[in-house]
C-alpha positions, 0 to 999 in steps of 0.5 A: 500500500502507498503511504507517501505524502504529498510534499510542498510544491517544489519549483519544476525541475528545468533543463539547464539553460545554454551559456557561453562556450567557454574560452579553449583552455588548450593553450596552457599545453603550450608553456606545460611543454616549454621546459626551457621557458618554465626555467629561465623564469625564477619568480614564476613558482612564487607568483601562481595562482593555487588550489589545494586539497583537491585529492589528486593522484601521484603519478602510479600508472606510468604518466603524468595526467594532468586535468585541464579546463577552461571556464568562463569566469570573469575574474582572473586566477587571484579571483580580482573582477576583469576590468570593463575594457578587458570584458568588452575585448572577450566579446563573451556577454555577461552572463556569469558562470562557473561552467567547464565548457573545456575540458581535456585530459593530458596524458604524459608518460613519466620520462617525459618523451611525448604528450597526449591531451585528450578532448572530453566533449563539453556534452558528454552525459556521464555520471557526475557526483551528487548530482546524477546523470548530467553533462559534464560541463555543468559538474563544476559549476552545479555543484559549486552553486549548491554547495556556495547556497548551503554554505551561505545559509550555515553562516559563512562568509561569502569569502568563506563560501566562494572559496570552499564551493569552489573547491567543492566544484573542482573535486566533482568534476575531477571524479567526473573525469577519472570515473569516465576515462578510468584515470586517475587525476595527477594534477590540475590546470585551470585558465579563464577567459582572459587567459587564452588572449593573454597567451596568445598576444605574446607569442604574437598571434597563431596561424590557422586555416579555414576550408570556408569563409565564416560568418557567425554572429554568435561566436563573433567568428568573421573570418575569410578562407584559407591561411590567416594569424590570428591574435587576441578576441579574433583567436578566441572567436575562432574557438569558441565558434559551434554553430554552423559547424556539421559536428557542432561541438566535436567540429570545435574541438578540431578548431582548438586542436590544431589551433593549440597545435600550432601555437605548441609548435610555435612556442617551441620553435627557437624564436620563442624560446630565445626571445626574453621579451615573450617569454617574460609576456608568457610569464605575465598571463600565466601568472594572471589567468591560471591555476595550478594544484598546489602539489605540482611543482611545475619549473620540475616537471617542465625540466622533464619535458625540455627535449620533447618535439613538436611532433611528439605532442597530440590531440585527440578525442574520446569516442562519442557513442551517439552525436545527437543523444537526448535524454527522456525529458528532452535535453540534448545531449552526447552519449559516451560508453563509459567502458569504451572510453575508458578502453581508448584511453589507456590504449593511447599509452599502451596500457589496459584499462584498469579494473573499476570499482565503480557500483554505478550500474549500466544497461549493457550490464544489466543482469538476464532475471525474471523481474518477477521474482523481485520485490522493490520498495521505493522511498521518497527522499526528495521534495517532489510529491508523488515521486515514490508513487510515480518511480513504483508504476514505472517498475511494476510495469516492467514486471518488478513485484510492488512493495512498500511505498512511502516517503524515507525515515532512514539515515540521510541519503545523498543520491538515488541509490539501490540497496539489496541484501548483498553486493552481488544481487542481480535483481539490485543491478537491473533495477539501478539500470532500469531506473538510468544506471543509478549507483547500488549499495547493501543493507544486510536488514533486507531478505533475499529477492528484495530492493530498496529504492531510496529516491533523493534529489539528484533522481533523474530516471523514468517517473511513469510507465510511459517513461520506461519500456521493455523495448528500450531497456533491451536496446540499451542493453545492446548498445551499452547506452545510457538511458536516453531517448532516440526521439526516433533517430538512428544514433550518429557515432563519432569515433576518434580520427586521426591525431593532431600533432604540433609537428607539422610545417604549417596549419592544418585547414579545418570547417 
């Protein structure tokens, strides 16, 4: 029998809005790499901007992998606002965001012989802590803004606030990408907008090349075909620019690839590295628009790095299952397999992917069972009234035995999880698939052939029966997809194409 309360009305959950794409955070590579110029600047370590406790690795798969983002945060690294003039010179608009609508993942093995950094499209729906199945770009800033509102309402101050919801954001998208790529985060890379037209005015400008005239008002991309250098808002428009693109989002990555291709080969050609003035201008933007993990003692690890070739560092891009994925309730989104990710990552090193221990279930994991056979209570955890009533229906119309239904007097939870009596059951991992791969856990005190759905917040899966489907459960199951709608569309997969290195003589010309 249902015993669960009608809760207050809560605000309608929305899909979140659109921001600006953020500025291509790509451009730190390029000092990464430039172990000379690291060197010959003694004030550098003393004068970056830091994070701290952000629980990163140590280096014990063989490389060094550094996480890199781009946000679009209108202050510098030392948190101090950007002046009017600067604001106007980025042609961003003025929305504020904490969004990481750039996200790379660099791999460099420990003797320091090549670089790999690797493209996280902004879209890629992924499982992101305390938050559920979201983008990935919206990791950081979502869960920086509800931690900021807790703490504000426990008393901090807003310095107290802005500093520890920052932290907050950082660590989600960290385990983000490690639960993604399978890798563990060494160390962590972070440039704002003004940034990327700091670093590239003072190699003074990057060669790009275009296959067709662009004319896109968005982005602020004018641009006529072929060979062209490109300086400051210019470069940045250049990046930025998704719309009217074939591939969108996945067409922009190339766009930063082989314009951070060619500003590596820039920075490291002798011009660069002999001339005291842009290495001095170098100096100057990193120390104002980037923010390095306190562990990291950067002038060492780029004294590694002192003999690598411009042809020795690539760019490339995880595997994309489905271009044009949605959700059920309509956000368009990128669909990734977290296993063939995972697999394409450490095959870039030559490595095997390591064994997770991730509870997350998905569907091409899902389990072969009579649902029958097992029972399911669902407790309401949320504010959302009816939501227990709503998740039941979805179950029982797929088989599932109705249980007990009700709102949650339980310890606190944190997310939507699955409990069963033992880790290995099998009706638990296909409930947590069938419900949109939500994360199992035991309780000894339930029998055998029974689960507990405890609802919290962050639910994002099927409410009804008219959400969930026999049909597309065994779809996914085959795909190995997360839950999402086709909207009656074939799937467009994107896998990787060929490697863009900063080795070549001139351009590679891009849509």
């Amino acid at each position: 029998m249902s015993h669960e309360q009608p809760a207050p009305d809560a605000p309608p959950s929305t899909a979140r809005r659109p921001i600006h794409i953020a500025v291509a955070v790509l451009s730190v590579l390029a000092l990464v790499v430039t172990g000379f110029a690291w060197r010959s600047i003694d004030s550098l370590r003393n004068n970056l901007a830091t994070a701290g406790g952000l629980g990163l690795g140590g280096s014990a798969d063989g490389a060094v992998d550094i996480l890199m983002v781009g946000t679009d945060s209108r202050t510098d690294a030392h948190g101090n606002p950007l002046s009017q003039e600067e604001l106007d010179s980025l042609r961003a608009g003025e929305e504020v965001a904490s969004n990481t609508d750039t996200i790379v993942l660099i791999r460099v093995p420990n003797d320091g012989s090549s670089a790999t950094a690797i493209s996280i499209p902004r879209d890629s729906y992924v499982d992101v802590p305390g938050i559920g199945m979201s983008k990935i770009n919206a990791a950081y800033g979502a869960t920086k803004e509800t931690e900021r509102l807790k703490l504000v309402e426990d008393g901090a101050t807003d310095k107290e606030a802005e500093e520890e919801s920052t932290k907050a954001g950082r660590e989600a998208l960290i385990q983000s990408v490690a639960d993604l790529t399978g890798i563990t985060v060494d160390h962590y890379a972070e440039v704002g907008l003004l940034g990327f037209v700091l670093l590239t005015n003072a190699v003074g400008g990057v060669d790009v090349c275009l296959n067709e005239p662009v004319d896109e008002d968005m982005s602020g991309a004018h641009f006529p075909a072929g060979e062209q250098s490109l300086k400051g808002a210019d470069a940045l428009s250049f990046v930025r620019q998704r719309h009217d693109l074939p591939r969108g989002d996945l067409d922009r990555i190339v766009r930063q690839q082989v314009f951070m291709a060619s500003l590596v080969g820039k920075v490291l050609s002798a011009k660069t590295l002999s001339d005291p003035g842009k290495l001095n201008e170098l100096s100057g933007a990193v120390q104002r628009s980037v923010v390095l993990d306190d562990d990291w003692d950067i002038i060492e690890f780029a004294t590694q790095l002192q003999d690598l070739a411009g042809g020795k560092v690539q760019f490339e891009t995880i595997p994309v299952a489905d271009l044009n994925g949605m959700t059920d309730y309509g956000e368009s989104i990128v669909e990734v397999k977290p296993k063939d990710v995972k697999k394409y990552v450490a095959g870039l090193v030559g490595e095997e992917p390591a064994d997770s221990e991730d509870t997350t279930t998905t569907k091409s994991e899902t389990p072969d069972i009579d649902t029958s056979t097992v029972t399911v209570d669902v407790a309401n955890s949320s504010d959302v009234g009816g939501l227990a009533n709503g998740v039941a229906d979805a179950l029982t119309s797929l088989g599932y035995g109705q249980g007990e239904i009700g709102n949650y007097t339980g310890k606190a939870v944190s997310e939507t999880t699955v409990f069963a009596h033992s880790a290995d059951d099998d009706g638990a991992k296909a409930v947590a698939a069938a419900l949109g791969g939500l994360p199992t856990d035991t309780d000894s005190t339930l029998p055998e052939g029974s689960v507990r759905v405890v609802l919290s917040g962050d639910y994002q899966g099927p409410t009804s029966a008219e959400t969930i489907s026999t049909t597309s459960s065994s779809e996914s199951s085959e795909t190995g997809l997360e839950p999402v709608s086709t909207a009656g569309t074939t799937p467009t997969p994107a896998p990787p194409g060929p490697p863009i290195d900063a080795g070549s003589s001139g351009p590679r010309c891009v849509n």
